[in-house]
C-alpha positions as CSV (number, residue, x, y, z in Angstrom):
1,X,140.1,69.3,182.6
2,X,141.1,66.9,179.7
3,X,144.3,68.4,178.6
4,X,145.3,66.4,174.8
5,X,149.0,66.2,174.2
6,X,150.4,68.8,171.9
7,X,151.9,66.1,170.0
8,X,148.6,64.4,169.4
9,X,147.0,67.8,168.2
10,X,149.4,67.6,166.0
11,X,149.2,64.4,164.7
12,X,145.3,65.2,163.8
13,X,146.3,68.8,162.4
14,X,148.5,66.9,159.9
15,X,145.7,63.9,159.1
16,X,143.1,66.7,159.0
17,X,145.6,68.7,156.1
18,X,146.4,65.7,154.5
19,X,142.4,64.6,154.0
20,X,142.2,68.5,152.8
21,X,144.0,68.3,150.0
22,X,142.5,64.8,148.8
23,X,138.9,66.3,148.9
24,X,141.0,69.5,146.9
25,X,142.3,66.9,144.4
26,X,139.4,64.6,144.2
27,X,137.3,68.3,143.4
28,X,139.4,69.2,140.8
29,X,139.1,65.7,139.3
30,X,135.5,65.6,139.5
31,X,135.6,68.5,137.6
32,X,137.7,67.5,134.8
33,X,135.7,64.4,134.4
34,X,132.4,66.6,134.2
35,X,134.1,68.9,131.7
36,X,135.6,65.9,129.6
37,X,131.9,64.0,129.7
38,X,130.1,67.7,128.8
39,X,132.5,68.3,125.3
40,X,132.1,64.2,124.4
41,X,128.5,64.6,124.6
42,X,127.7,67.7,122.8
43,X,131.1,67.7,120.6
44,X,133.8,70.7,120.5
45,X,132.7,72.4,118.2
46,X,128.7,72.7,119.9
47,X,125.9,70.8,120.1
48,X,125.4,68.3,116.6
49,X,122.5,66.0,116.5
50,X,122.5,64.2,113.6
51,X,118.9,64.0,113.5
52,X,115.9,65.8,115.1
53,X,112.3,64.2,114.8
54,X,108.9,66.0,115.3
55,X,105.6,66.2,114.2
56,X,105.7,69.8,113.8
57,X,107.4,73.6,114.4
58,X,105.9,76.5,115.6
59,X,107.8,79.6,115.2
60,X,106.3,82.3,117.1
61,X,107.0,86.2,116.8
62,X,107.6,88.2,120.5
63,X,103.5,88.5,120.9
64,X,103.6,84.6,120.5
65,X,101.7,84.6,117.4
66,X,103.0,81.5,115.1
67,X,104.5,82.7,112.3
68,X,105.6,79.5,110.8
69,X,105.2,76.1,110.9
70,X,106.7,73.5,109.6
71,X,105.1,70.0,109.4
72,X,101.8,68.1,108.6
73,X,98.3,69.7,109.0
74,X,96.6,68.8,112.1
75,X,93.4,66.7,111.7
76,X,90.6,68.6,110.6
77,X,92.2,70.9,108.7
78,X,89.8,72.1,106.1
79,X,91.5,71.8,102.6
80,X,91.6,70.5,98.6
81,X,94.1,68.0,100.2
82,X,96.2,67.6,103.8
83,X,99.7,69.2,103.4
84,X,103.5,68.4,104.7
85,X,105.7,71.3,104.6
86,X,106.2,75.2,105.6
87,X,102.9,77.8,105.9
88,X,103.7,80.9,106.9
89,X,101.1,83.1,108.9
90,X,100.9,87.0,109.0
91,X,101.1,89.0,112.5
92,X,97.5,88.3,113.0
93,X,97.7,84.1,112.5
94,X,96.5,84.1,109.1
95,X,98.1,81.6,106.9
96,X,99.3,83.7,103.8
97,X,101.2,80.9,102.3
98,X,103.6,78.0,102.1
99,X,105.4,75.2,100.2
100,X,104.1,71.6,101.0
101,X,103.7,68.2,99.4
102,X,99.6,67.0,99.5
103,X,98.3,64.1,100.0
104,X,97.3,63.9,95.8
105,X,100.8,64.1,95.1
106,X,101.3,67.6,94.5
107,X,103.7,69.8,95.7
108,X,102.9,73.7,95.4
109,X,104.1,76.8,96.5
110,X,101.7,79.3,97.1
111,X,100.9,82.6,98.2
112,X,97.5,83.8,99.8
113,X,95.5,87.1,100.1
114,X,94.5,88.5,103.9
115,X,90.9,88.8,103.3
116,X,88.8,87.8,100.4
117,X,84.8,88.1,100.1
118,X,83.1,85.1,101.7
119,X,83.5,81.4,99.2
120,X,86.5,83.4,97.6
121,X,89.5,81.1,97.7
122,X,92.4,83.3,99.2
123,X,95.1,82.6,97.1
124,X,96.8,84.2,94.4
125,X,100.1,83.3,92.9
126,X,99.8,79.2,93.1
127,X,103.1,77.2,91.4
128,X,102.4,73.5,91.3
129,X,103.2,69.9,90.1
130,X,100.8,67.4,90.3
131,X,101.6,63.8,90.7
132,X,102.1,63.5,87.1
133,X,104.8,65.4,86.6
134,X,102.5,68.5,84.8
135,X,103.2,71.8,85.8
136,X,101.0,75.0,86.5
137,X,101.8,78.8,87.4
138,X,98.5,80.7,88.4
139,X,97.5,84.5,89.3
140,X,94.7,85.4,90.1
141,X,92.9,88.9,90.7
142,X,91.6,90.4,94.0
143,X,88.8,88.3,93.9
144,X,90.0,85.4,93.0
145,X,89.5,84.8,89.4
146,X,92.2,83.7,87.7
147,X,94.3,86.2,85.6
148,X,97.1,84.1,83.7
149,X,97.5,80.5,83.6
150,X,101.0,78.6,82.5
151,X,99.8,74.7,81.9
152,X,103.1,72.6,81.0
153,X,102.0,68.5,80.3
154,X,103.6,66.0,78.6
155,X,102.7,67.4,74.9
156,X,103.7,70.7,75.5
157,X,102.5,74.0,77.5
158,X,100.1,76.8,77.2
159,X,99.6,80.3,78.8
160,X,96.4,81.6,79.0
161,X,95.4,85.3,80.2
162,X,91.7,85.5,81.6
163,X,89.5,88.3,82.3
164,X,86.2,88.2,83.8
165,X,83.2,89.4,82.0
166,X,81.4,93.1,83.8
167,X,78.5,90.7,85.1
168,X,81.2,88.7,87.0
169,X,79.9,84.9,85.7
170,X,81.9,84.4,82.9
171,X,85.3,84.3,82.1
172,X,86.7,85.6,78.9
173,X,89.8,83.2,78.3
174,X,92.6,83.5,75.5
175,X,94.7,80.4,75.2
176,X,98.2,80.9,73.2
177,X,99.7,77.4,72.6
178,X,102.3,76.5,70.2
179,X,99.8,75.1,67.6
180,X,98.1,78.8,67.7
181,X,96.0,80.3,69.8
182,X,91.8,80.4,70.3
183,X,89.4,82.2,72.4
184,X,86.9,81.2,74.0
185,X,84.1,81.8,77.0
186,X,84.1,79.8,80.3
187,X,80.8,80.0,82.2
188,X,80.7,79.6,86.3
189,X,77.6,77.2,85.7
């Protein structure tokens, strides 16, 4: 039998312990450094990015129906003019409204209707500047005639109140400006 010296046992036991407590140490180092190079890259205080770029932002409810996004129209969006900004959607994906910048140079916030009869524009409280610098407040009715227009241009502003006429193809529109005020008939034709 290969008997090994008690002393050389020894010898290795102490080598082995020795080599131990490196690997211990060199652990514990590792460590630090990974902890150190974790706080420098997302900061102290938690994670600060300076900037963040995307095309869009979907924010979803727990059904994962978007409830907002934030961004440009996709292609083939069907509207007046492409938007940039936030549209919000109710729980069933309808877009109910938003604030954007379009591509004429506007910028409007607006707020739409859930269902409207077929043709019927859905929305119904519209603030607006065009690229001109006018201004416009609009409500309209549950069918999507306008109620009360606020017109602000360069020469000054004026309200009018609207009401539709029983047969549905006129409007009946009172304009108050600050020069006096007329009445008048609008027809669909």
């Amino acid at each position: 039998m290969n008997s090994v010296p008690s002393e050389a046992v020894e010898v290795r036991l102490a080598r082995l312990e020795r080599s131990l407590r490196r690997a211990r140490w060199g652990m514990v180092g590792l460590l630090l450094l990974v902890v150190a190079m974790f706080l420098a890259w997302y900061g102290v205080g938690g994670i600060v990015q300076r900037e963040i770029r995307v095309h869009r932002i979907y924010a979803v409810d727990d059904a994962g129906t978007v409830r907002v996004r934030i961004g440009q129209d996709r292609p083939g969006i069907q509207r007046l003019s492409p938007v940039s900004g936030v549209v919000l959607y109710d729980e069933t994906g309808l877009e109910r409204g938003g604030m954007a910048t379009m591509a004429n140079g506007r910028v409007a916030l607006g707020l739409d209707a859930p269902t409207t009869p077929k043709g019927t524009a859905r929305d119904r409280v519209g603030l607006m500047v065009d690229g001109k610098g006018n201004t416009m407040f609009m409500l309209l009715d549950a069918q999507g005639a306008p109620v009360v227009m606020a017109k602000g241009a360069d020469k000054g502003g004026t309200l009018q109140v609207l009401e539709a006429t029983p047969d549905g193809k006129q409007l009946q529109v009172r304009t108050l400006g600050v020069h006096g005020d007329t009445q008048s008939t609008e027809s669909d034709d």
